[in-house]
C-alpha positions as a Markdown table, in Angstrom:
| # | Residue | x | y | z |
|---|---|---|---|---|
| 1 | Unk | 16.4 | 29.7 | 5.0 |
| 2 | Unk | 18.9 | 27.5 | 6.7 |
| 3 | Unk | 19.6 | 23.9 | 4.7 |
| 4 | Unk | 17.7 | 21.1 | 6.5 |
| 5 | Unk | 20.4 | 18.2 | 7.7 |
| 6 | Unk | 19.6 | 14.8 | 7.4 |
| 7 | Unk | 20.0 | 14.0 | 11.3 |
| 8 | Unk | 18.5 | 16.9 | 12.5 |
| 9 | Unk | 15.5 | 17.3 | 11.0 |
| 10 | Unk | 14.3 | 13.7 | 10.3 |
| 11 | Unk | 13.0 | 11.2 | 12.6 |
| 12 | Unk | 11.9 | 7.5 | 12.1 |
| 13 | Unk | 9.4 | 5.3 | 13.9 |
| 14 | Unk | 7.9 | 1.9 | 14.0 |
| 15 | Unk | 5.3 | -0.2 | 15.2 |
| 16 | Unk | 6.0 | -3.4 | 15.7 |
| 17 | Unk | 5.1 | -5.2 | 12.8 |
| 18 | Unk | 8.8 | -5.1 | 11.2 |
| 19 | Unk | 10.9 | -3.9 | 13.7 |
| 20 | Unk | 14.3 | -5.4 | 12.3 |
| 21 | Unk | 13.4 | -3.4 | 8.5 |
| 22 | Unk | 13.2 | -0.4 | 10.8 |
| 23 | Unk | 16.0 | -0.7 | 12.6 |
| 24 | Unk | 18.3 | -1.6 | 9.3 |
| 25 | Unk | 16.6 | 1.8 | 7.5 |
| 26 | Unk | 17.2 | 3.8 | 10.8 |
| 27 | Unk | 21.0 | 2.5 | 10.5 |
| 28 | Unk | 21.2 | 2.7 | 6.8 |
| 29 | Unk | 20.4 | 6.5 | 7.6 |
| 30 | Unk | 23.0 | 7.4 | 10.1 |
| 31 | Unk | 19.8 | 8.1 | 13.0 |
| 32 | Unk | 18.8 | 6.2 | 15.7 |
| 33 | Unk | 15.4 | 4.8 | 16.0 |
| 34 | Unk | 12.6 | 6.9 | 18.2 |
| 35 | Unk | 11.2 | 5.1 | 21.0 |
| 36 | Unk | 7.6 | 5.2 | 21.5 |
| 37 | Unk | 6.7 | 3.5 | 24.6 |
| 38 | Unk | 8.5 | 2.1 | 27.9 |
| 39 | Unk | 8.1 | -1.3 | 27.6 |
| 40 | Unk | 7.7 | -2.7 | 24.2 |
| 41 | Unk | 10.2 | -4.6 | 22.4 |
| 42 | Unk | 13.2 | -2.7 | 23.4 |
| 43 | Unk | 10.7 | 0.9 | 24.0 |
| 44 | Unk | 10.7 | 1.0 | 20.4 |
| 45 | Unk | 7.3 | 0.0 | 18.8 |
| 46 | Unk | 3.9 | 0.4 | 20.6 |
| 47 | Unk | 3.1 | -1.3 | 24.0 |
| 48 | Unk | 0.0 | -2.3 | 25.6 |
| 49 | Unk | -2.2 | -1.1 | 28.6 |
| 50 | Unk | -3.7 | -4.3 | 30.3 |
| 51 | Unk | -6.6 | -4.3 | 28.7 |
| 52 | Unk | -5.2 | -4.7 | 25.0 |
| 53 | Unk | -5.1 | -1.3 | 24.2 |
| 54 | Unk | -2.3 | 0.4 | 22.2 |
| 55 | Unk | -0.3 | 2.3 | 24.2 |
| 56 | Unk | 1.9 | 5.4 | 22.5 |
| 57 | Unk | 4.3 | 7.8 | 23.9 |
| 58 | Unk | 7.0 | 9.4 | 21.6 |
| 59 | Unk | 10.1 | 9.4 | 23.4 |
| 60 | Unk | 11.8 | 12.6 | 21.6 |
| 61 | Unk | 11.1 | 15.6 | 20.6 |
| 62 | Unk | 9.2 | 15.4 | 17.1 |
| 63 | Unk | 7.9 | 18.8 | 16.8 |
| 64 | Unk | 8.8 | 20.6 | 13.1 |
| 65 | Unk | 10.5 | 17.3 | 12.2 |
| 66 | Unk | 9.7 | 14.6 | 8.9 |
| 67 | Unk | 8.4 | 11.9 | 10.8 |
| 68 | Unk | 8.7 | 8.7 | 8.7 |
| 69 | Unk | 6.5 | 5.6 | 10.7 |
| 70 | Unk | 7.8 | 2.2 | 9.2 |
| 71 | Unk | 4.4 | -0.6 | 9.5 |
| 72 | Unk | 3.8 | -3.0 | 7.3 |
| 73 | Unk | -0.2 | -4.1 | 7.5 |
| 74 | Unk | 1.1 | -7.9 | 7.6 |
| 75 | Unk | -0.9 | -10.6 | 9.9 |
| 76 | Unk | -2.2 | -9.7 | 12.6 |
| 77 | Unk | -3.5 | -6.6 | 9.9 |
| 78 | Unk | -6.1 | -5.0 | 12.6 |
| 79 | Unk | -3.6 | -4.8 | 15.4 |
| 80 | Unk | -1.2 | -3.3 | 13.1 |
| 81 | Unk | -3.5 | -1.0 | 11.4 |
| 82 | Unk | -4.6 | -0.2 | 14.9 |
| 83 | Unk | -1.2 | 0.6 | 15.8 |
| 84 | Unk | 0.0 | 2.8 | 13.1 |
| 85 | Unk | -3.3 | 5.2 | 13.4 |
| 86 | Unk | -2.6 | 6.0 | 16.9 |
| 87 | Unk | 1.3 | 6.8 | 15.8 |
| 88 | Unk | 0.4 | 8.9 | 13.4 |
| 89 | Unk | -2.5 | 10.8 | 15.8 |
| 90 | Unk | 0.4 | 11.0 | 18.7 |
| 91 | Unk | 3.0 | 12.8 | 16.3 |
| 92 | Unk | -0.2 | 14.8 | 14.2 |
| 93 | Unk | -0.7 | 16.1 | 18.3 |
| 94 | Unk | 2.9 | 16.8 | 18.6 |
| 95 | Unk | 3.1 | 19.4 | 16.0 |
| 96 | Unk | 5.6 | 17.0 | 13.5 |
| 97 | Unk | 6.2 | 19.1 | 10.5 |
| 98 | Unk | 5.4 | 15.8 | 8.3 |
| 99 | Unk | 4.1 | 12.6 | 8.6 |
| 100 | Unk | 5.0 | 9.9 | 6.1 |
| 101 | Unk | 3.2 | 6.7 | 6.4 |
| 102 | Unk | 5.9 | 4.0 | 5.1 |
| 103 | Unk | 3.5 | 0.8 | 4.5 |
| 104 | Unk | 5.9 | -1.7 | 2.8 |
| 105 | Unk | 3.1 | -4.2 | 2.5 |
| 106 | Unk | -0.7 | -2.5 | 2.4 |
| 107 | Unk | -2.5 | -4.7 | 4.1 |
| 108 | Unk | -6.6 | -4.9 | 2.4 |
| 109 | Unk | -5.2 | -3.8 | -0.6 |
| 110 | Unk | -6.9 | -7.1 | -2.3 |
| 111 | Unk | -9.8 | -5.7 | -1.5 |
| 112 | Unk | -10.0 | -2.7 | -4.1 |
| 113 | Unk | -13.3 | -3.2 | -5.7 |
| 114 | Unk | -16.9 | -4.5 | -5.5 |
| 115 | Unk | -16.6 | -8.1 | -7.2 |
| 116 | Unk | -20.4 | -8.9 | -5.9 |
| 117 | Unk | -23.0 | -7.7 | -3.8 |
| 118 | Unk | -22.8 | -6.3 | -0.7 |
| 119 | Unk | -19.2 | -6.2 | -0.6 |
| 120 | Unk | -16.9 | -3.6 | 1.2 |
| 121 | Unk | -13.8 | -1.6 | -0.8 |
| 122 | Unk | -11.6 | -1.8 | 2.2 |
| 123 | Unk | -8.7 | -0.6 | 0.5 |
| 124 | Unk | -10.2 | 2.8 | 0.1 |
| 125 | Unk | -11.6 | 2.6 | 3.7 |
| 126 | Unk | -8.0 | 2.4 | 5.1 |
| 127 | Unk | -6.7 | 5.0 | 2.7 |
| 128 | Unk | -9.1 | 7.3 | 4.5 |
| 129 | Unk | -8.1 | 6.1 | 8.0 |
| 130 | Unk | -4.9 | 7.2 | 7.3 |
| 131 | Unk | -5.7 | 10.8 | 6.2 |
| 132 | Unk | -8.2 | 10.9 | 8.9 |
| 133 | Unk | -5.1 | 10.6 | 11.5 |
| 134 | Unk | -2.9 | 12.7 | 10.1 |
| 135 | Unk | -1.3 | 11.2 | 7.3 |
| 136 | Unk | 0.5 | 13.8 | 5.1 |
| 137 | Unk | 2.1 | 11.3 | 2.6 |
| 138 | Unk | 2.3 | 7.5 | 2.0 |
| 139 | Unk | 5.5 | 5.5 | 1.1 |
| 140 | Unk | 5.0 | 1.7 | -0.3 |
| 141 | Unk | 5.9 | -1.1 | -2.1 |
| 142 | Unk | 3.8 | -3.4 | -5.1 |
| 143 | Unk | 0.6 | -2.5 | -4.2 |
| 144 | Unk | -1.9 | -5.5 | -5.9 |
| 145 | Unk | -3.9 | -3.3 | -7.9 |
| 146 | Unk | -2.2 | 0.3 | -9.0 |
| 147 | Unk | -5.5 | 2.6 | -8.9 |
| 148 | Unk | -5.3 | 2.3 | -5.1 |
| 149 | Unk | -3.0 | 5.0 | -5.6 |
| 150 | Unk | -6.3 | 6.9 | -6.3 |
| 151 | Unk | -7.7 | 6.1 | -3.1 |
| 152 | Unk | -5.5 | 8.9 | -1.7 |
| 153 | Unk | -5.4 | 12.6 | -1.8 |
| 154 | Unk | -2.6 | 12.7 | 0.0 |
| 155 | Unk | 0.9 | 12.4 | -2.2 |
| 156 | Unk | 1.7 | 8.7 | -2.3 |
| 157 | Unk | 5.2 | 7.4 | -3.9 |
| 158 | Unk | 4.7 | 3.5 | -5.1 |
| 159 | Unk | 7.9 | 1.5 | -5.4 |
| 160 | Unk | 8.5 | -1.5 | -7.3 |
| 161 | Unk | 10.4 | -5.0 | -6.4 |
| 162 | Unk | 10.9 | -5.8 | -10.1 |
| 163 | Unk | 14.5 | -4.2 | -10.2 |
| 164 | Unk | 15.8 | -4.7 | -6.8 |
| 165 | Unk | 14.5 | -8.8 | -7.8 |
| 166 | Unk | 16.2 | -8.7 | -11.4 |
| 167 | Unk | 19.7 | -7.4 | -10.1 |
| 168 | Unk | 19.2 | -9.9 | -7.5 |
| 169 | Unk | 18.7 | -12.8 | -9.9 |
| 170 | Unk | 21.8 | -11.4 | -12.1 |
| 171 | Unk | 24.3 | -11.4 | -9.4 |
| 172 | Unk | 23.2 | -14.3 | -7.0 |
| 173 | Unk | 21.6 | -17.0 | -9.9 |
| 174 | Unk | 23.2 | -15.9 | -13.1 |
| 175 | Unk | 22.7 | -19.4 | -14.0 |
| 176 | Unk | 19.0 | -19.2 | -13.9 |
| 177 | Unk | 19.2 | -16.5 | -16.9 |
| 178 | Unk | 19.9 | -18.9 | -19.5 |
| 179 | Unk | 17.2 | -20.2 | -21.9 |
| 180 | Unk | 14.7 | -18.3 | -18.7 |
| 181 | Unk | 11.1 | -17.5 | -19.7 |
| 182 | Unk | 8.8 | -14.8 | -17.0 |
| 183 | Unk | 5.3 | -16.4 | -16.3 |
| 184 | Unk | 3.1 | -14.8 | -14.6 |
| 185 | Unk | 0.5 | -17.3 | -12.4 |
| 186 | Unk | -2.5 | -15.1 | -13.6 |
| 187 | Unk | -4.3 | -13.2 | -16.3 |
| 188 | Unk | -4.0 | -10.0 | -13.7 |
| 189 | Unk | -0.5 | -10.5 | -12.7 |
| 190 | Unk | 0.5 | -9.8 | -16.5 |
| 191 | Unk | 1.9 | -6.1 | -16.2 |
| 192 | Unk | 3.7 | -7.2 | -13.7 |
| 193 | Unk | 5.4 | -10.5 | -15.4 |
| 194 | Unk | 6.2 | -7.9 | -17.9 |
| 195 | Unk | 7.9 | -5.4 | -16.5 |
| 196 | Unk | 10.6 | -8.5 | -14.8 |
| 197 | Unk | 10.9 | -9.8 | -18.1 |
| 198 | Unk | 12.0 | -6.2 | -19.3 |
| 199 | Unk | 14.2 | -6.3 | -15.9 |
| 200 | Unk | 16.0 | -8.8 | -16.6 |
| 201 | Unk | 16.3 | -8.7 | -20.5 |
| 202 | Unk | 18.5 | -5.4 | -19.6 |
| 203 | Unk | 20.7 | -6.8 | -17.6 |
| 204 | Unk | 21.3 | -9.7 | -20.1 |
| 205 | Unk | 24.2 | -9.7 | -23.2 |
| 206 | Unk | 21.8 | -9.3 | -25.4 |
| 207 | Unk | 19.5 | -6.0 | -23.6 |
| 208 | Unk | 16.3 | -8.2 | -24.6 |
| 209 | Unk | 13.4 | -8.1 | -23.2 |
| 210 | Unk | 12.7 | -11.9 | -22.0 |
| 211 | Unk | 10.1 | -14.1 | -23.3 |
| 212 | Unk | 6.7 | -14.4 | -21.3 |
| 213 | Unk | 3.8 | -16.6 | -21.2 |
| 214 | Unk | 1.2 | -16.6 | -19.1 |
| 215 | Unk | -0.8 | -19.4 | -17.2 |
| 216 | Unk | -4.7 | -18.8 | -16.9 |
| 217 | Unk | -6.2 | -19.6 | -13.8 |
| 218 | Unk | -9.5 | -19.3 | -12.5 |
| 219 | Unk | -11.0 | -19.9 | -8.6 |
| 220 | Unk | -13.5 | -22.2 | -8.1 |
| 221 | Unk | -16.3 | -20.1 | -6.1 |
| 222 | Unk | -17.7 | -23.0 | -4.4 |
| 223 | Unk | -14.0 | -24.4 | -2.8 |
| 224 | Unk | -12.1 | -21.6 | -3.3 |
| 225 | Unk | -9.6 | -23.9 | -5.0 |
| 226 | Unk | -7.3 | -22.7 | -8.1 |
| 227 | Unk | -8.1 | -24.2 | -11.2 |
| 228 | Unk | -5.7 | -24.0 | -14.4 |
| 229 | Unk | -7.3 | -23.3 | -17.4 |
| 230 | Unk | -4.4 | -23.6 | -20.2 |
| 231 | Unk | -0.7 | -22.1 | -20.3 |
| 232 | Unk | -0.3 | -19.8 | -23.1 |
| 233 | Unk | 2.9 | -19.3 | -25.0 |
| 234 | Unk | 5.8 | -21.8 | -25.1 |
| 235 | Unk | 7.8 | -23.1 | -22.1 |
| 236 | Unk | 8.9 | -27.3 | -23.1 |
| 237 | Unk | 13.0 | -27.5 | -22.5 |
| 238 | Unk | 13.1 | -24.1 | -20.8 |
| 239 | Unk | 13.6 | -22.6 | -17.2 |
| 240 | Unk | 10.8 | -20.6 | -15.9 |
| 241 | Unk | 10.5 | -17.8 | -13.5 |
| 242 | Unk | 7.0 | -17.6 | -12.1 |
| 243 | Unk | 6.4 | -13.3 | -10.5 |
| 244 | Unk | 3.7 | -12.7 | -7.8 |
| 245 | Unk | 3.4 | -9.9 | -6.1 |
| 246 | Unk | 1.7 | -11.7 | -3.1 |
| 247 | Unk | 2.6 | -14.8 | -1.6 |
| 248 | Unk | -0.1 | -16.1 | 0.8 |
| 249 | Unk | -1.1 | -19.6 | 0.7 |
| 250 | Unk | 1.0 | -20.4 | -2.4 |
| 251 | Unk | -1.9 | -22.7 | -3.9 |
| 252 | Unk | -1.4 | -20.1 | -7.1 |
| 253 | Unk | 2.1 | -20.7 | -7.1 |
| 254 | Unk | 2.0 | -24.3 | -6.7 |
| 255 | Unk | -0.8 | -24.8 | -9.1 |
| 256 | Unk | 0.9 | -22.9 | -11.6 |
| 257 | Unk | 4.3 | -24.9 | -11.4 |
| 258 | Unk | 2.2 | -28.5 | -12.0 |
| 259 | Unk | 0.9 | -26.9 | -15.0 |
| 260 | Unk | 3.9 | -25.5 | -16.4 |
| 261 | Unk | 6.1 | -28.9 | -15.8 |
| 262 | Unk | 3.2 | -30.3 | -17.2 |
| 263 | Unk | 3.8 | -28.1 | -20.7 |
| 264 | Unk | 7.8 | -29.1 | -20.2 |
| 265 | Unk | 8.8 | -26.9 | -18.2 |
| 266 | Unk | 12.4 | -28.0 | -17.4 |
| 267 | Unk | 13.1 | -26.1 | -14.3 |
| 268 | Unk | 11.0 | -23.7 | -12.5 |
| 269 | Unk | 11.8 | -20.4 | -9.9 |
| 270 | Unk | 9.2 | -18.0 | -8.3 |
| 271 | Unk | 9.9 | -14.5 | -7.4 |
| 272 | Unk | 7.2 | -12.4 | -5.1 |
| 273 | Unk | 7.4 | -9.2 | -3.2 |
| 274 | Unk | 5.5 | -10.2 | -0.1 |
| 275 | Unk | 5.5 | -13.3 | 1.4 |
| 276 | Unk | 2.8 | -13.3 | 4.2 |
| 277 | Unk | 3.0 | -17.4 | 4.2 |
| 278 | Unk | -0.2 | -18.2 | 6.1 |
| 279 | Unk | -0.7 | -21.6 | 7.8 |
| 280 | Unk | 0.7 | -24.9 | 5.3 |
| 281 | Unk | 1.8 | -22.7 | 3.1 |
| 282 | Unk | 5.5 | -23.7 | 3.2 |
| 283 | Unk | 4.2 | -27.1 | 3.7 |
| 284 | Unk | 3.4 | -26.5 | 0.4 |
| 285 | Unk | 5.9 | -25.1 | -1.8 |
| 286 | Unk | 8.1 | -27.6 | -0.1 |
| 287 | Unk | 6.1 | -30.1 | -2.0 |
| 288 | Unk | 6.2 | -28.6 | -5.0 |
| 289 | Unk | 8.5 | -29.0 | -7.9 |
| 290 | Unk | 9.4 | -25.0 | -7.4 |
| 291 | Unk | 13.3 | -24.7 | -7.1 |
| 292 | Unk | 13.5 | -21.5 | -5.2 |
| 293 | Unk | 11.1 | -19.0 | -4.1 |
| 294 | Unk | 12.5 | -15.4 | -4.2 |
| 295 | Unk | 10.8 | -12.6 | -1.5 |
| 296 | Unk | 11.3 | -9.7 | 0.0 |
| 297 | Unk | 11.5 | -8.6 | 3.6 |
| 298 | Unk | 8.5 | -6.3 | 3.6 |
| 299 | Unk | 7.1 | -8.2 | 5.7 |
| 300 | Unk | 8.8 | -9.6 | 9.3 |
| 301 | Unk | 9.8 | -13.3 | 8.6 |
| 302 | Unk | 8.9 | -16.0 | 11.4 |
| 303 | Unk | 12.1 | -18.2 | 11.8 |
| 304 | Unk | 10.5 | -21.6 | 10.2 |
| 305 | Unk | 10.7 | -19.2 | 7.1 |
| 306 | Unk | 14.1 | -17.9 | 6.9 |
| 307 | Unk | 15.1 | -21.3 | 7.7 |
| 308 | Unk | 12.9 | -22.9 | 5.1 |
| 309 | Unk | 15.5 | -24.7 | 2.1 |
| 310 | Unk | 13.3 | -23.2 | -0.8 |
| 311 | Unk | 13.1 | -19.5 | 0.6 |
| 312 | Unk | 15.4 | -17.1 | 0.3 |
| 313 | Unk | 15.2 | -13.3 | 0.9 |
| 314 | Unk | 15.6 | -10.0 | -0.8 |
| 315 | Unk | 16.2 | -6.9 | 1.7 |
| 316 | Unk | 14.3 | -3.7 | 0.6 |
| 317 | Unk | 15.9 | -1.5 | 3.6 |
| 318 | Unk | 18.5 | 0.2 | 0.6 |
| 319 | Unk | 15.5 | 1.1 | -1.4 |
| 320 | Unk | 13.2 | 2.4 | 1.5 |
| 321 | Unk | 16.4 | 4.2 | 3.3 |
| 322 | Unk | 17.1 | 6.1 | -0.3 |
| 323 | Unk | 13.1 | 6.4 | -1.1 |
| 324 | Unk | 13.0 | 8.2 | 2.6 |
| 325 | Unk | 16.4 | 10.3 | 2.3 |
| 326 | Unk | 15.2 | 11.7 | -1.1 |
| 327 | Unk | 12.0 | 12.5 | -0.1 |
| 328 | Unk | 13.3 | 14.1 | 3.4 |
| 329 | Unk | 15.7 | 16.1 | 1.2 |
| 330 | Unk | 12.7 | 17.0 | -1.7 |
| 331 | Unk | 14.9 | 15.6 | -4.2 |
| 332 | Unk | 13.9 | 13.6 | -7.2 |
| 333 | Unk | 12.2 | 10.2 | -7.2 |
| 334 | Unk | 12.3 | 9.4 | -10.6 |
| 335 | Unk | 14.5 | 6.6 | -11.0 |
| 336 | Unk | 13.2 | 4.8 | -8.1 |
| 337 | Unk | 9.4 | 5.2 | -8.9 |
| 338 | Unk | 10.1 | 3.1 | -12.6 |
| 339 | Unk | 7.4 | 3.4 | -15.0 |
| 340 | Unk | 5.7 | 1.2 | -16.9 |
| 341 | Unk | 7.1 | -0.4 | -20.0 |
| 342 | Unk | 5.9 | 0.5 | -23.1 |
């Protein structure tokens, strides 16, 4: 059997809920982008009939090709979610050879389990969406909860921010590392805080794993508001790097930097792989006694965010342009899909 080339042989799509990501992985990889419709943001994501409805027409030849579709679920989710189905059914009915879903950011994924009655599990609902349209594997980034990787039969590779973040922090704010402790703004976010911590201890002198403490929070069912319970472990005199993997509202955030200024904290960073930053939100952490507020561009930033003095962002299109090559080529994933500390 003949060897497969990268240009001939592989194609990559997008809706429109990141173009730019899609265009820097398309370049990153040597091919152009696919066009799927006429009129739509250049031809290349999705456009619309008059009525709303998504309109799809793949522009090249797809058929016995690795089709990789780049789309995010970010705000607006449905549309998006909308839009990446009917992708994927056009290429399933154009005989592709493989489909691979690339989700940076999996929209509903906070919604993984019954918390009370009555309650959907939407994440496992759109898991099945995607298989039902022809979804033959499933490339993301920090999903919230890890078992949604169960939530799929089809092969699904997970990658993490945490090292991409911590080489980040070493070469752009080595002067955060000194005398830094992790924090993590939640009892759940703990694994996470942990494995940064380890991230960065490897990349310091000493190849220490970094302190961590942990600041419990609770939400107040009847406002919804975050409420700080106590911050455990020690942080008076020292810098702080709060990890997230979801930036929404920032209440969490901002909540959690009060309380830890409160324990001494002397000064305090946040790092988070998606930053959806819903309405006031960067009213917010402007307010706030945060010093900088890491993210990544898994999501398509508005410009009052890129030009917003606290935020500053982390491309992912090197680590979803070598996540895509490898898996194009069938060769190893290990040391991008890192495992968790022991």
């Amino acid at each position: 059997m003949a060897r497969r080339t990268l240009n001939t042989d592989l194609r990559i799509l997008s809706g429109n809920a990141n173009l730019p990501l899609a265009l820097r992985i398309a370049e990153l990889l040597g091919v152009e982008l696919c066009q799927a419709s006429a009129g739509a943001k250049g031809g290349y994501g999705p456009g619309r009939f008059p009525d709303g409805e998504v309109s799809v027409q793949i522009r090249q030849t797809v058929r016995g090709k690795d089709v990789f579709v780049i789309q995010p679920l970010s705000p607006p989710v449905n549309d998006h979610l909308v839009e990446l189905l009917i992708l994927v059914d056009a290429l399933r009915r154009a005989s592709c050879r493989e489909i691979c879903a690339v989700i940076p950011y999996l929209g509903y994924a906070r919604q993984d389990r019954k918390t009370t009655g009555r309650v959907p599990i939407s994440a496992r609902l759109v898991a099945d969406l995607l298989e039902t349209a022809g979804v033959s594997r499933v490339l993301t980034m920090d999903l919230h909860a890890g078992q949604i990787q169960g939530f799929f039969t089809v092969p699904l590779d997970h990658l993490r921010s945490d090292r991409l973040l911590a080489r980040h922090i070493h070469t752009e704010h080595p002067d955060w590392l000194g005398n830094l402790t992790v924090a993590s703004p939640d009892l759940g976010g703990v694994w996470r805080a942990r494995r940064m911590a380890k991230r960065l201890g490897e990349l310091t002198p000493k190849k220490k794993e970094l302190p961590m403490v942990v600041v419990v929070t609770q939400r107040d069912e009847r406002d919804k508001k975050i409420v700080v319970k106590e911050v455990i472990g020690k942080v008076r005199g020292r810098k702080v790097l709060l990890v997230d993997d979801i930036l929404s509202s920032g209440s969490t955030l901002a909540t959690a930097t009060t309380e830890l200024r409160s324990a001494g904290a002397k000064e305090i960073f946040a790092a988070c792989t998606h930053g959806v930053f819903t309405p006031g939100s960067l009213e917010l952490l402007a307010g706030s006694e945060l010093q900088a507020v890491l993210v990544t561009d898994t999501i398509a930033h508005r410009d009052e965010v890129r030009k917003a003095p606290k935020i500053e962002i982390v491309s992912v299109a090197e680590f979803f342009a070598d996540a895509i090559r490898r898996i194009h080529r069938h060769e190893s994933m290990t040391d991008l899909l890192a495992s968790t500390p022991t």
